[in-house]
NUMARMAR-558179 format. One record per residue (C-alpha): residue number from 1; x, y, z. Coordinates in Angstrom, 1 decimal, always signed. Example, Ala and Ser with C-alpha at 12.3 -4.5 7.8 and 13.67 -1.06 7.14 Angstrom:
BEGIN
{torza 1,{+12.3,-4.5,+7.8}};
{torza 2,{+13.7,-1.1,+7.1}};
This chain:
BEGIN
{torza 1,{+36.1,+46.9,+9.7}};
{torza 2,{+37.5,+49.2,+7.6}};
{torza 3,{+35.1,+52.4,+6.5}};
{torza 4,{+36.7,+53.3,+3.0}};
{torza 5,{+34.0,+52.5,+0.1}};
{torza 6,{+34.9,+50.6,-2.7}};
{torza 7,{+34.0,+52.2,-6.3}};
{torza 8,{+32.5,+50.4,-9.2}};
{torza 9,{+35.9,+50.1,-11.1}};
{torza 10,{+37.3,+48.6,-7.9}};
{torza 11,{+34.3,+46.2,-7.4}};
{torza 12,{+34.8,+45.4,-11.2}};
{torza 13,{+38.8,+44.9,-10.6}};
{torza 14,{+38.0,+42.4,-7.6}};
{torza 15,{+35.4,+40.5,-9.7}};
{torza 16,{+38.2,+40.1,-12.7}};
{torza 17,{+40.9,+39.0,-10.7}};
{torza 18,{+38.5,+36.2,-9.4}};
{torza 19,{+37.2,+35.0,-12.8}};
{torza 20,{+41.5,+34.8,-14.4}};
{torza 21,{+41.9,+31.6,-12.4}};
{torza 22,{+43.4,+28.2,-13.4}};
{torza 23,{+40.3,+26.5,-12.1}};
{torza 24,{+38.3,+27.7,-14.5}};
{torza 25,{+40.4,+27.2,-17.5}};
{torza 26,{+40.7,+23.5,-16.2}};
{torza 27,{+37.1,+22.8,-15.9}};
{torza 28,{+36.7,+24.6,-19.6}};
{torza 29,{+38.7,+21.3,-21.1}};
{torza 30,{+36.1,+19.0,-19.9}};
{torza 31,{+33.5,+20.8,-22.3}};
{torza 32,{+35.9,+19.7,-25.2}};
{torza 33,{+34.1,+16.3,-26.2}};
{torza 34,{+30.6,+18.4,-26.8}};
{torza 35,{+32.4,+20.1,-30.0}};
{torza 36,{+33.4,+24.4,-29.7}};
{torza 37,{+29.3,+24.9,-30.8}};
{torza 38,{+27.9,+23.3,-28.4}};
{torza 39,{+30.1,+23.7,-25.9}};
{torza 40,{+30.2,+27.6,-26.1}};
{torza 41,{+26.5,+27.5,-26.2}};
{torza 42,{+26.6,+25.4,-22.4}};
{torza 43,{+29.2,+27.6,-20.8}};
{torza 44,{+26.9,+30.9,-21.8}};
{torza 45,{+23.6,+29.5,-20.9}};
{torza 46,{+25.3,+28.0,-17.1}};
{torza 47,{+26.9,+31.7,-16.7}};
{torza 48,{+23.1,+33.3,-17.4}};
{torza 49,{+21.9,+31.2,-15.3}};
{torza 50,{+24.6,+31.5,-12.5}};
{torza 51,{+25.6,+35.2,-12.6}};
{torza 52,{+21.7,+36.2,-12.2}};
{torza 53,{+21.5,+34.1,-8.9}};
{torza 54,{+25.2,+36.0,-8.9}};
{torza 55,{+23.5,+39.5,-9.1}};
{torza 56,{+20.6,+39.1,-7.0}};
{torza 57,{+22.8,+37.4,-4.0}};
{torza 58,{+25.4,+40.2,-4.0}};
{torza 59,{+22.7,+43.0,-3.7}};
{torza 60,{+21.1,+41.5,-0.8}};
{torza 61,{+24.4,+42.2,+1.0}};
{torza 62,{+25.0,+45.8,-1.1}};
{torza 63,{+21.7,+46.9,+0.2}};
{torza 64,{+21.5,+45.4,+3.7}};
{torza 65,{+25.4,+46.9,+3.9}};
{torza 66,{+25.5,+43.0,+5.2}};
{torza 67,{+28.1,+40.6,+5.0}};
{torza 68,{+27.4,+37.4,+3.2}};
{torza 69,{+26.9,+34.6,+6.0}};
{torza 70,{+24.7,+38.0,+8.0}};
{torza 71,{+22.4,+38.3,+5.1}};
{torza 72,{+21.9,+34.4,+6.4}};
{torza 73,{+20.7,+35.7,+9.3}};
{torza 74,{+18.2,+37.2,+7.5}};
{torza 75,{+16.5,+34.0,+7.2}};
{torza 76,{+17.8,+31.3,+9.0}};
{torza 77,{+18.4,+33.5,+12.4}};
{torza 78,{+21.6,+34.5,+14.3}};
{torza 79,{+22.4,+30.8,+15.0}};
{torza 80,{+20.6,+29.2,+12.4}};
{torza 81,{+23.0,+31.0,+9.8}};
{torza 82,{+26.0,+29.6,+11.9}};
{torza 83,{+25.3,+26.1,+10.1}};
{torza 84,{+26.1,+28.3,+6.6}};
{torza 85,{+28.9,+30.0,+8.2}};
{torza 86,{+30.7,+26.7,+8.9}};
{torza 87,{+29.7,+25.2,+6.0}};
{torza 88,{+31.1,+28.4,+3.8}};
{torza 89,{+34.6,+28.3,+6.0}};
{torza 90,{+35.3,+24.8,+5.2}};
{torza 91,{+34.4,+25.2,+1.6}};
{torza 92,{+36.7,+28.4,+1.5}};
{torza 93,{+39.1,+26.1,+2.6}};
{torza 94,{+39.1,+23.7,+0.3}};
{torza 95,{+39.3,+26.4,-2.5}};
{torza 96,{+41.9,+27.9,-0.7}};
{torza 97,{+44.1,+24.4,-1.3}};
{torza 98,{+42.4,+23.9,-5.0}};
{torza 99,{+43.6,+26.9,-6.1}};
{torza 100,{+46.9,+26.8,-4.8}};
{torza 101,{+47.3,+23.3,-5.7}};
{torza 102,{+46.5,+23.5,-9.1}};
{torza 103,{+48.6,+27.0,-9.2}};
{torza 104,{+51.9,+25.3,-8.0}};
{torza 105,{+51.6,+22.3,-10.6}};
{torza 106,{+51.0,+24.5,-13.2}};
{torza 107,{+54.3,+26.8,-12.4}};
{torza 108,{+56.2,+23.9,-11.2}};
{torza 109,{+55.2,+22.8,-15.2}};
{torza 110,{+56.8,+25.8,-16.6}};
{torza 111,{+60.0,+26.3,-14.0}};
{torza 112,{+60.4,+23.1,-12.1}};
{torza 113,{+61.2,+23.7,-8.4}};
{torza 114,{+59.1,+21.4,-6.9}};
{torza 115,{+55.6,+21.5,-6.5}};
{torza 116,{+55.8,+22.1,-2.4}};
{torza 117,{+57.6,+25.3,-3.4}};
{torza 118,{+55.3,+26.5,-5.4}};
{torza 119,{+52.8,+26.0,-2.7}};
{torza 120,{+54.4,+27.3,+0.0}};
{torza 121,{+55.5,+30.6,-2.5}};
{torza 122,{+51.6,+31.7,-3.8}};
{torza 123,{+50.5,+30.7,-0.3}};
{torza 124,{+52.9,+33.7,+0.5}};
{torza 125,{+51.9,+35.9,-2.1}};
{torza 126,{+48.0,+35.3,-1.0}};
{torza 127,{+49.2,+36.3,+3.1}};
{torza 128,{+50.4,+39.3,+1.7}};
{torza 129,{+47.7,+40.0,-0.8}};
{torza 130,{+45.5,+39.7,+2.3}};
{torza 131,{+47.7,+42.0,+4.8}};
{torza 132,{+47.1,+44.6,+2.5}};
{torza 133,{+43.9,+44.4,+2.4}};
{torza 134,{+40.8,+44.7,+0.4}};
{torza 135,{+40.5,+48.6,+0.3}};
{torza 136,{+44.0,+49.3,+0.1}};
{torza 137,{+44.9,+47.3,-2.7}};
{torza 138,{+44.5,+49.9,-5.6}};
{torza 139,{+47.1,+50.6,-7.9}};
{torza 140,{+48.9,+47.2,-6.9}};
{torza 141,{+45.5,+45.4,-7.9}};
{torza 142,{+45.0,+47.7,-10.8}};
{torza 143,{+48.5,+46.8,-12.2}};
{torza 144,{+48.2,+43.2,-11.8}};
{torza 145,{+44.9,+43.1,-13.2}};
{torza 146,{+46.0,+44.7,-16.5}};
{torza 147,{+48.8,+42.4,-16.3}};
{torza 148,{+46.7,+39.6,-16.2}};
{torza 149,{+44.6,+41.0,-19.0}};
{torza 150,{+47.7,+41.3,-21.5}};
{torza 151,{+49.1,+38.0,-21.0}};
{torza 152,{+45.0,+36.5,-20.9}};
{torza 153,{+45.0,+38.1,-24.6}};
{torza 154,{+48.1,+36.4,-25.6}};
{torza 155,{+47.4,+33.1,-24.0}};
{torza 156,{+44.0,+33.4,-26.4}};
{torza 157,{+45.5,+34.4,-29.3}};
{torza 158,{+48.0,+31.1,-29.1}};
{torza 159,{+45.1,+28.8,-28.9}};
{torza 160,{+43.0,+29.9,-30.9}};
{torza 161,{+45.6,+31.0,-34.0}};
{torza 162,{+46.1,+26.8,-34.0}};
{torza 163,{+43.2,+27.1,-36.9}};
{torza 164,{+41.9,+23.8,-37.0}};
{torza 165,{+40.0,+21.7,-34.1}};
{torza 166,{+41.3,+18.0,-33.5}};
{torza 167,{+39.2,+14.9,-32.9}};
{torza 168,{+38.6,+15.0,-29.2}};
{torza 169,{+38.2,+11.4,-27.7}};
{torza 170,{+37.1,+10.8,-24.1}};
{torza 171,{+34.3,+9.8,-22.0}};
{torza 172,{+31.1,+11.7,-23.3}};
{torza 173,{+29.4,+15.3,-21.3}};
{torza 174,{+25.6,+15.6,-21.8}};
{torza 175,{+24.6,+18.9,-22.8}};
{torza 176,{+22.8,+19.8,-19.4}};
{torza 177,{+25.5,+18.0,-17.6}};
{torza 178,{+27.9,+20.6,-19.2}};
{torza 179,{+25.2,+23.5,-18.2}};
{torza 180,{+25.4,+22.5,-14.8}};
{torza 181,{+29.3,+22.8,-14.4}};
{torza 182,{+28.9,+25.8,-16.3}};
{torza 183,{+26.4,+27.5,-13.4}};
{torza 184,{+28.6,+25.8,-10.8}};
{torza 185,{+31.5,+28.0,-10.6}};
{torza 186,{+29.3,+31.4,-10.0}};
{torza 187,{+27.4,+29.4,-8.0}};
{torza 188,{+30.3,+29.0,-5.7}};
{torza 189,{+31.0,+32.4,-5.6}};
{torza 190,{+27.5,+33.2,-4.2}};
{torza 191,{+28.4,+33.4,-0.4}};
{torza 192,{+31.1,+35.3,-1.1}};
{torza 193,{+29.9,+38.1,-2.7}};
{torza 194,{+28.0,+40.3,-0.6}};
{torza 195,{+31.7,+40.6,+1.7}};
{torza 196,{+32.4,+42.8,-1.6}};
{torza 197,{+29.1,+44.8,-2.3}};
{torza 198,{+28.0,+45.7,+1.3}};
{torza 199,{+31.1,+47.8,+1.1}};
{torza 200,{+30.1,+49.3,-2.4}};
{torza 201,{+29.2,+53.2,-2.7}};
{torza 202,{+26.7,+52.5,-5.1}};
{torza 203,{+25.5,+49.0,-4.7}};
{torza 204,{+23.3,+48.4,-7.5}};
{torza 205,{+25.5,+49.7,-10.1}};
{torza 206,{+28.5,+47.9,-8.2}};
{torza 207,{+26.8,+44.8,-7.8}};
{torza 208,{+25.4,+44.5,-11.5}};
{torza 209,{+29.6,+45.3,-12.8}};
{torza 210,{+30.7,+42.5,-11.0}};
{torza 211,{+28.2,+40.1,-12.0}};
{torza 212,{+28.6,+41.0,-15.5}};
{torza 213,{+32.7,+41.3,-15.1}};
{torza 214,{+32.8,+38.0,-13.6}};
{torza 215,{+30.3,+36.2,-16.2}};
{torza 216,{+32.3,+37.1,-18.8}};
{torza 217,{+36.0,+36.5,-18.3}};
{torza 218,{+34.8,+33.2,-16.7}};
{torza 219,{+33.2,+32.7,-19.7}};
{torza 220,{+36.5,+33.5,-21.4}};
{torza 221,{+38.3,+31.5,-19.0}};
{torza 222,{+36.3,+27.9,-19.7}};
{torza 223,{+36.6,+28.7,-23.9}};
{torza 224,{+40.6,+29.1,-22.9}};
{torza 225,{+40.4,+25.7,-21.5}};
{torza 226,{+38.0,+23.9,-24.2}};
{torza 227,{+39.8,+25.6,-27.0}};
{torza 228,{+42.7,+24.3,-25.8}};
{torza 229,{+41.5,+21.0,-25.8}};
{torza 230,{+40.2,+21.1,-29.2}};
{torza 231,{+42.8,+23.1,-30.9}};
{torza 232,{+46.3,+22.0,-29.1}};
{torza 233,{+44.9,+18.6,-27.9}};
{torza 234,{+47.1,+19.5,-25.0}};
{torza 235,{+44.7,+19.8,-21.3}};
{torza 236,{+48.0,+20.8,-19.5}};
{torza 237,{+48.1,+24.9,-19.4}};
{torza 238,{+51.7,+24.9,-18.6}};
{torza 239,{+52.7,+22.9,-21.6}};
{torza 240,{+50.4,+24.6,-24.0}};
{torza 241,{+52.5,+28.1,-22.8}};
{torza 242,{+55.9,+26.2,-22.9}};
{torza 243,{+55.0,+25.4,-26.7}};
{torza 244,{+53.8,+28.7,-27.4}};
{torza 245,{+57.4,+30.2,-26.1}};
{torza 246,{+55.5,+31.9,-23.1}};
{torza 247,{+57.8,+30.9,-20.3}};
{torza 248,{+57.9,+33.9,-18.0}};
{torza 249,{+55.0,+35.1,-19.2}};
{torza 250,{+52.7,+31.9,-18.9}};
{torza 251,{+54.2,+31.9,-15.3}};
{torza 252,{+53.2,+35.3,-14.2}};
{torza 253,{+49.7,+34.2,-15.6}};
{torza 254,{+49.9,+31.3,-13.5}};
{torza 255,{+51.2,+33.1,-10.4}};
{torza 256,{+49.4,+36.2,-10.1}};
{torza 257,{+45.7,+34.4,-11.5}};
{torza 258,{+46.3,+32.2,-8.5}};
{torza 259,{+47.0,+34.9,-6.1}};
{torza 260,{+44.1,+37.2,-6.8}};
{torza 261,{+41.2,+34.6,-7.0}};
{torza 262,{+42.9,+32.8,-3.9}};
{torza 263,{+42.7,+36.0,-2.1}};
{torza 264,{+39.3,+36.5,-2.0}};
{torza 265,{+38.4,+32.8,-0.6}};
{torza 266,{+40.9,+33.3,+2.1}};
{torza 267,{+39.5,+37.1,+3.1}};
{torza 268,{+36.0,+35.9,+2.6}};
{torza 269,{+36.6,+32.6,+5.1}};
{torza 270,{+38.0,+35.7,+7.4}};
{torza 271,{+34.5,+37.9,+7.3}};
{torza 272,{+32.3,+34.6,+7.6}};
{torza 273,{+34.4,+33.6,+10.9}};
{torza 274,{+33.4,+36.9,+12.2}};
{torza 275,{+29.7,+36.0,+11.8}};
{torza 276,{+30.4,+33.3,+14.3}};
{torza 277,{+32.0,+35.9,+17.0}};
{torza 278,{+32.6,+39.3,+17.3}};
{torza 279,{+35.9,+38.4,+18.7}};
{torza 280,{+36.9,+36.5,+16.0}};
{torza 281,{+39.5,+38.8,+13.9}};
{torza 282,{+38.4,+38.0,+10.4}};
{torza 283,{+42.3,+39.1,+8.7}};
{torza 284,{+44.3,+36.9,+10.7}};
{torza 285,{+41.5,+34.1,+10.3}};
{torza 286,{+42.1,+34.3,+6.7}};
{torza 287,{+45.6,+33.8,+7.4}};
{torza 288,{+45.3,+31.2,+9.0}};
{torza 289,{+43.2,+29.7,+6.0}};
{torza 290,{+45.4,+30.4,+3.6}};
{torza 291,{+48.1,+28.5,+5.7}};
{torza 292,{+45.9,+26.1,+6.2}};
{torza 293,{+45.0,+25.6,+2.5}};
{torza 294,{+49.0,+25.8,+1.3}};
{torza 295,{+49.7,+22.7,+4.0}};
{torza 296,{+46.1,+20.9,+2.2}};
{torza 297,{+47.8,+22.0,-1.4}};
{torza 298,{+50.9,+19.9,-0.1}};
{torza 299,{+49.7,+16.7,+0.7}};
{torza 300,{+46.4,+16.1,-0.6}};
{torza 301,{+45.3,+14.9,-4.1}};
{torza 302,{+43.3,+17.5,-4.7}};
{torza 303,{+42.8,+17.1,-8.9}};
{torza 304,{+39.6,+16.5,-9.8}};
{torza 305,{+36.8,+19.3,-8.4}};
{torza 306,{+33.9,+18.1,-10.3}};
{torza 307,{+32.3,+16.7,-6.8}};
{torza 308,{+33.3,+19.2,-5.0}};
{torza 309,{+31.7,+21.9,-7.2}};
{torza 310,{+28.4,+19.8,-6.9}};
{torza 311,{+28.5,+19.7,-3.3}};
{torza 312,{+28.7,+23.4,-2.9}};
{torza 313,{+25.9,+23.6,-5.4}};
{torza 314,{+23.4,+21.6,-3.5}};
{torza 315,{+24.4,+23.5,+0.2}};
{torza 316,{+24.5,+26.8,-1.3}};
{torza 317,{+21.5,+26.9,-4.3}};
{torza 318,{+18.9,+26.1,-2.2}};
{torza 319,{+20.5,+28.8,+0.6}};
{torza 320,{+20.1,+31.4,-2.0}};
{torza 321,{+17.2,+30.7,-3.3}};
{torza 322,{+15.3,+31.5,+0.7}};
{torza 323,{+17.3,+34.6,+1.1}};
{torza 324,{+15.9,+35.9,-2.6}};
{torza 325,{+12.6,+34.8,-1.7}};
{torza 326,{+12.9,+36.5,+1.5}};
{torza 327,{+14.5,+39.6,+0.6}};
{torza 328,{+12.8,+40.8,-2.9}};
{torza 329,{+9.6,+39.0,-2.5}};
{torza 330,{+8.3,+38.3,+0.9}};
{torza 331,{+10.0,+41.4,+2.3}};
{torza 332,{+12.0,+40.1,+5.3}};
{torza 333,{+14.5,+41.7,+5.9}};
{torza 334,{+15.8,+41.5,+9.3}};
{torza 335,{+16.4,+39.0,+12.2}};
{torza 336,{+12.8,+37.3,+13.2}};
{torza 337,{+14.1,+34.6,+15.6}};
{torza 338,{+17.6,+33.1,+16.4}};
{torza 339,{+16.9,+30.5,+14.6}};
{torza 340,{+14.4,+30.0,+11.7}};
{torza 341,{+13.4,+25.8,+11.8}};
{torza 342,{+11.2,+27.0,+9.2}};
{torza 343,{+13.5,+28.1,+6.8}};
{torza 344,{+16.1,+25.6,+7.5}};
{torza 345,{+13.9,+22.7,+6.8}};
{torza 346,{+13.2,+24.5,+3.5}};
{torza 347,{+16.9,+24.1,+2.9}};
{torza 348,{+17.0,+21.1,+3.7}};
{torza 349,{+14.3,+20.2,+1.3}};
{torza 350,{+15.9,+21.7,-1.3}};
{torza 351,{+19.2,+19.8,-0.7}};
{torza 352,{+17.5,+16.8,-1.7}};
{torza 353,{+15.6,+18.1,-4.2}};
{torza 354,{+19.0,+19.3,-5.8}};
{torza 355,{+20.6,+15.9,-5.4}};
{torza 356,{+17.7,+13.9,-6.8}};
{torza 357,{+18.0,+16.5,-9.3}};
{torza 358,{+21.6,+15.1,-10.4}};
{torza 359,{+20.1,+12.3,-11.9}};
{torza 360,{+18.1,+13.6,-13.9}};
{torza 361,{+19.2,+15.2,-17.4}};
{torza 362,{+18.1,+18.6,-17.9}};
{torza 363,{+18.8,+20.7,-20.3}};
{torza 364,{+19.3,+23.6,-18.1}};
{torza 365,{+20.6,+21.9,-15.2}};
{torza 366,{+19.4,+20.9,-12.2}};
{torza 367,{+20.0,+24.5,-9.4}};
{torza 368,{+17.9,+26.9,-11.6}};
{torza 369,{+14.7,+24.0,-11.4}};
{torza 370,{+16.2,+23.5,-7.3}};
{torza 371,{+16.0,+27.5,-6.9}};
{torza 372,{+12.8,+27.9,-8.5}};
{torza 373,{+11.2,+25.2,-6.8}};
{torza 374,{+12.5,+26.8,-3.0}};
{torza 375,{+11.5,+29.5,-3.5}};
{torza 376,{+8.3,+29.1,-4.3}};
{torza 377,{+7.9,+26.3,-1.5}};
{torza 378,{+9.2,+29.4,+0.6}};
{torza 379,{+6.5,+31.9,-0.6}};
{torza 380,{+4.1,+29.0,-0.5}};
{torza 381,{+4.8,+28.3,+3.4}};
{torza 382,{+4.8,+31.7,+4.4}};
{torza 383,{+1.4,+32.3,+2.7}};
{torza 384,{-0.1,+29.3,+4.6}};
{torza 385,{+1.4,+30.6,+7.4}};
{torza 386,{-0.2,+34.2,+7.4}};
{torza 387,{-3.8,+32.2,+6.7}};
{torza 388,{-3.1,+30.2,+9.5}};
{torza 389,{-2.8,+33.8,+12.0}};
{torza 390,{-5.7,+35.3,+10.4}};
């Protein structure tokens, strides 16, 4: 690996250039039926909610100088973690094609080439991206990222100057439903981070700017989307920038927002593979994912992610939630067996808690009530567990 430390501006830059993503924006439009209030009041409350589990899973790694899938280790043991290694791979994977799929219509949407193009174009840009590599990317990252910035700023200020909302019609969001996709895409993000932190100079401080970087231009990025749908009445982001005149300019957004949130599921599939093997080189991996993901982009219908960011929900949530409860309040912090049945049938507990959750209509969700209730099952077991040895 390489030795170079990131800074806090860099960890910040990384944590940017993941938020500016298409995804986002297109998950923002569902909120559009709720009204702007109500809406913007679901999107904040799901990014409290999901940058804090955000924070506190990206300073387990920062502090252990861990990767994310060997913080699992933690607590599930060397091969009980390899279940979470897999599982994060294959959902890296299929971010990996939803990105780039959703990146290539929108371009193709603004310059039409074809949409295969497209694919086969930002899958190109994100091999690059990831031969340069995470510590070497400066300037180039700092340009783009102010790039990105700029155009983000004028892609606002066209919604937004529309003045007056529209009658949105369409099949109804409850207000925890909306929470709960709100929390779901920094919930994704929560195996990923600690391949960014543990290689932080100052961890803490690092961590805590990339939480708060990310929360808030993903924040931005959903309001893009719902404004959109209430002020343009147009879902499509490639035709609300054709309207607005921003042809090269809506592409580079397009282009470049792709690339640098794409980047990071592709290097992190890389690090988690490495977890598996120490033979297993994690850059070339991630190549091979990003390949991979462009051929998935191709020729799968990949257009609604609703599911998709459920399912990563209830794998990763309760996966967190152990590794908190292990790390800042039970105090474990390194390898106990190679693999934890204890802690795994925790897990799995809380998988169906957070399923049986999803029919149920809270107002805050359903993985802050899964969390909280592993991780006090966790405490709970171990507690029993030390009056069972004395």
């Amino acid at each position: 690996m390489e030795e170079r430390r990131t800074s806090v501006f860099e960890n910040g830059l990384i944590w940017f250039g993941a938020a500016v993503s298409l995804a986002e924006i297109l998950t923002g439009t569902y909120f559009a039926p709720l009204g702007f209030t109500k809406g913007l009041f679901a999107i904040v409350i799901g990014h409290v909610i999901g940058c804090a589990m955000l924070f506190f899973a990206g300073l387990i790694g920062g502090k252990a100088r861990k990767s994310a899938m060997e913080t699992a280790k933690m607590s599930f043991g060397s091969k009980g973690a390899w279940l979470f290694s897999a599982l994060n791979i294959l959902q890296l994977v299929g971010w990996t094609a939803i990105m780039i799929y959703d990146g290539a219509l929108a371009a193709n949407g603004i310059f039409d080439i074809g949409n295969w193009i497209w694919c086969i174009v930002i899958g190109a840009w994100i091999v690059l991206w990831i031969m340069i590599g995470i510590n070497n990317l400066g300037k180039v990252n700092t340009v783009a990222m102010g790039a990105l910035f700029v155009l983000t700023i004028l892609l606002s200020f066209v919604i937004f100057g529309k003045g007056s909302a529209l009658n949105i019609s369409g099949e109804g969001m409850t207000f925890g439903a909306a929470v709960e996709l709100s929390v779901a895409m920094p919930l994704s993000w929560l195996p990923l981070i600690s391949d960014y932190t543990r290689e932080a100079k100052k961890p803490v401080k690092a961590t805590a700017v990339s939480a708060v970087t990310y929360g808030v231009v993903s924040c931005w990025m959903y309001i893009i989307g719902m404004g959109a749908a209430i002020f343009t009445g147009e879902s499509d982001v490639a035709q609300i920038m054709l309207k607005a005149g921003l042809g090269l300019a809506g592409l580079l957004i397009i282009v470049f927002s792709t690339v640098t949130t794409t980047f990071l599921d592709a290097y992190s599939a890389g690090i988690s593979s490495e977890s598996l093997s120490v033979k297993i080189n994690g850059k070339w991996v991630a190549v091979a994912v990003t390949i991979i993901g462009t051929v998935g982009a191709i020729f799968l219908p990949l257009a609604d992610i609703t599911d998709f960011l459920y399912l990563i929900g209830s794998v990763f949530a309760p996966m967190i939630a152990i590794q908190i409860a292990d790390f800042f309040l039970l105090k474990q912090n390194t390898e106990t067996s190679a693999c934890n049945i204890r802690n795994l049938m925790i897990w799995l507990v809380g998988f169906v808690v957070y399923r049986l959750l999803m029919r149920v209509d809270l107002i805050v969700g359903n993985t802050l009530p899964d969390m909280l209730i592993t991780i006090a099952l966790c405490v709970a077991v171990s507690k029993m567990r030390r009056k069972d040895r004395t």
